[in-house]
N, C-alpha and C positions, 0 to 999 in steps of 0.2 A: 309024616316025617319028610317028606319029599318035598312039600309046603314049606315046612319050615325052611330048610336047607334052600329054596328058589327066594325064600325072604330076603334069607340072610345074604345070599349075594347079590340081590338089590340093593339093600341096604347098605352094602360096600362099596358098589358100584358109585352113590348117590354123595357118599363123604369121600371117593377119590377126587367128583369132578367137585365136588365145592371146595375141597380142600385145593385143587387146582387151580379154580379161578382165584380163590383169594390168593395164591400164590400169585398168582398173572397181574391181580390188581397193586401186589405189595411192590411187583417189580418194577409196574408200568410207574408206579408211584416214585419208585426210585429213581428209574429211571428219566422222570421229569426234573426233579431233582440235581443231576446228574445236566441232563441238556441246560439247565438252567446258566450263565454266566454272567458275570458279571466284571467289566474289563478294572483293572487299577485305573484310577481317574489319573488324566494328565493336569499337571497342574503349572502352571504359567504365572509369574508375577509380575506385575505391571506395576510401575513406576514410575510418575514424570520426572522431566528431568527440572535443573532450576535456571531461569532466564539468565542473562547476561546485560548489565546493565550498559555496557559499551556499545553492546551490539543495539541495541535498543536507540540508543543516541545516534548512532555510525545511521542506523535506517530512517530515523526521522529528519536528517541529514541531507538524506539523498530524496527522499519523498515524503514530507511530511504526512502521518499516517501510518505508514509502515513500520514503526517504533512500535505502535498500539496494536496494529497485527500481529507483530511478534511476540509480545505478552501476552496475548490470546484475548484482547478486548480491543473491537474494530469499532465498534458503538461510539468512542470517542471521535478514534481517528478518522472517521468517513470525511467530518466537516474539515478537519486542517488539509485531508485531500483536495476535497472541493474547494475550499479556500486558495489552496495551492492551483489549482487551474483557472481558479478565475482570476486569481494577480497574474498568472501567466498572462490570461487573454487580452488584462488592462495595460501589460507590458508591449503587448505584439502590438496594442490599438495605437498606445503613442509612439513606440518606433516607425508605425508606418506614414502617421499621421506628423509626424515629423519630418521625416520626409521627403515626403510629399508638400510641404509648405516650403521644406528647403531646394526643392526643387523651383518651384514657383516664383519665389523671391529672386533667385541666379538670374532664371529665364527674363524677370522683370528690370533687374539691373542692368542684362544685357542689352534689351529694349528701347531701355527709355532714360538708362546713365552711360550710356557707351562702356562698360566693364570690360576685361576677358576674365575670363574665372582659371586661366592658367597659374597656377604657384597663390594663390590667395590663401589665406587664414582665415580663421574667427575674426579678429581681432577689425582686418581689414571689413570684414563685410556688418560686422557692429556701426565701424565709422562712418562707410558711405551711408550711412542712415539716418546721422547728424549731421552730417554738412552738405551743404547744396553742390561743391564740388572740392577737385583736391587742392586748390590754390588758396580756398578756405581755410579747410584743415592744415597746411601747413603754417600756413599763418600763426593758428593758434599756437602749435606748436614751439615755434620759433619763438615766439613770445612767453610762453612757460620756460622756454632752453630747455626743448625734450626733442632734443638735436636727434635722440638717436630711431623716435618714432614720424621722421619726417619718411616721407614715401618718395620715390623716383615716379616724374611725372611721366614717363613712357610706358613703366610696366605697371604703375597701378593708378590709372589715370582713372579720372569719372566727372560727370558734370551732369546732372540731372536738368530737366526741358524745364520743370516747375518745381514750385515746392510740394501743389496736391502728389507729382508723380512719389516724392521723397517720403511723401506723409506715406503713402499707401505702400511701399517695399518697406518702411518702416514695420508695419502692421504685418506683413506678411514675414517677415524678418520674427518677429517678436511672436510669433502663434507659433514656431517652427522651434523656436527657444523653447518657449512656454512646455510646450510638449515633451522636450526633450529633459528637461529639468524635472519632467513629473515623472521619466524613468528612473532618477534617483530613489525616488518615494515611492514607487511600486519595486526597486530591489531592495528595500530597505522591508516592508513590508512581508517581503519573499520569506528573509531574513527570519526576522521576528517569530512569523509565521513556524518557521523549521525551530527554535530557538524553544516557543512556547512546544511543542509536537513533544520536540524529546525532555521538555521537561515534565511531561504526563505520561510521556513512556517509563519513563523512571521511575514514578511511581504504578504504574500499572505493574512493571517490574518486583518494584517491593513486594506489594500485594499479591501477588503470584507467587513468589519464591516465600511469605509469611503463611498463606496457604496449605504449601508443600510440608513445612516444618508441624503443622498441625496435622497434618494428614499423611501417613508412613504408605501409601499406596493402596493396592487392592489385588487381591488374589483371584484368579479364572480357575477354575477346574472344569475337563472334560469327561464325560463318564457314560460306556457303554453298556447297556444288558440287553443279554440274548433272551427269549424265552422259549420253550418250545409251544407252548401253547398260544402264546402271543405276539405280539408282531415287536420286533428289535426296538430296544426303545433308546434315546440320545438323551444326555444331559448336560445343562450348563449352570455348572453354581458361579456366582459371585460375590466373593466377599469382601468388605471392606474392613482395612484395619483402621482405627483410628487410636 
């Protein structure tokens, strides 16, 4: 009897503590459960916006190039840049080179035509170029009756030594021209240059803003989970609508 009874309260002992831990395992279980989280995603919509076709013109304007920056395609506009700095540089070349030859030619009339370069014109330093002196040139004049391009022989008197001297300010005369007149043609170029820019910005424009119309944006979502057992984990969806 005594046996038995020591049995049986083993045997109780044995389904307290198992009944126990499965208790312990159901809670731990819960309780993972329970630590587990997971945050509401943020969600963000992203949108481009749509170009502006003035503004595109206004920048190709200013630096050709930047029309096609704006539209989000430089791949065109690199070259109307570089284009644009090199007419620059062909601008700056015959400005100076101009000059500088009109420097040369004054110094050379002062020389060897007796000139003063005070109060002088284009006009004047064209003619000392054709006549050996001014009693020539008036001559002609008087003979056309172009009374009113006769010169005063005090203030703008000249008489060149020979005719090689005349030949040769001639030439330096006409290089200084030459140069200046090929500034016409590198602003003209400038022009053009900006002219052609923004009229590929405007369409870069198109295409950009026809894009947009096909494509309604795209949605980010942000999204946290805790775990207990695991290490916090991050996420980022991305969706595209179209």
């Amino acid at each position: 009897m005594k046996r038995i009874f020591l049995l049986l309260m083993f045997s109780s002992m044995i389904t307290a503590q198992t009944s126990g831990s499965l208790l312990e395992i159901k809670y731990a279980g819960s309780n993972r459960q329970l630590v587990t989280e997971r945050y509401n995603p943020v969600t963000m919509n992203v949108a481009q916006s749509k170009k502006n076709a003035g503004l595109a013109i206004l920048y190709s304007m200013i630096l050709p190039g930047m029309g096609e920056l704006y539209a989000g395609d430089y791949g065109s506009g690199i070259y109307f840049t570089a284009a644009d700095a090199a007419l620059w540089g062909v601008y700056a070349g015959y400005s100076i080179y101009g000059k500088w030859k009109e420097d040369d030619y004054k110094a050379f009339a002062v020389s060897n035509g007796g000139i003063s370069t005070d109060g002088k014109d284009d006009s004047y330093y064209a003619s000392i170029g054709i006549y050996m002196n001014i009693e020539e040139y008036n001559r002609i004049q008087e003979l056309n009756r172009s009374f009113a391009y006769v010169y005063d022989t005090d203030t703008h008197y000249w008489r060149w030594n020979n005719n090689e001297d005349r030949r040769k300010y001639r030439e330096l005369w006409k290089s200084s021209e030459q140069a200046y007149n090929n500034l016409r043609f590198a602003v003209g170029a400038l022009i053009l240059n900006r002219i052609i820019s923004a009229i590929n910005a405007v369409r870069l424009v198109a295409i950009h803003n026809r894009n947009l119309n096909e494509s309604l944006g795209c949605n980010i979502s942000f999204e946290v989970v805790n775990n207990a057992d695991l290490p916090s984990t991050f996420k980022l969806n991305f969706v595209k609508s179209f």
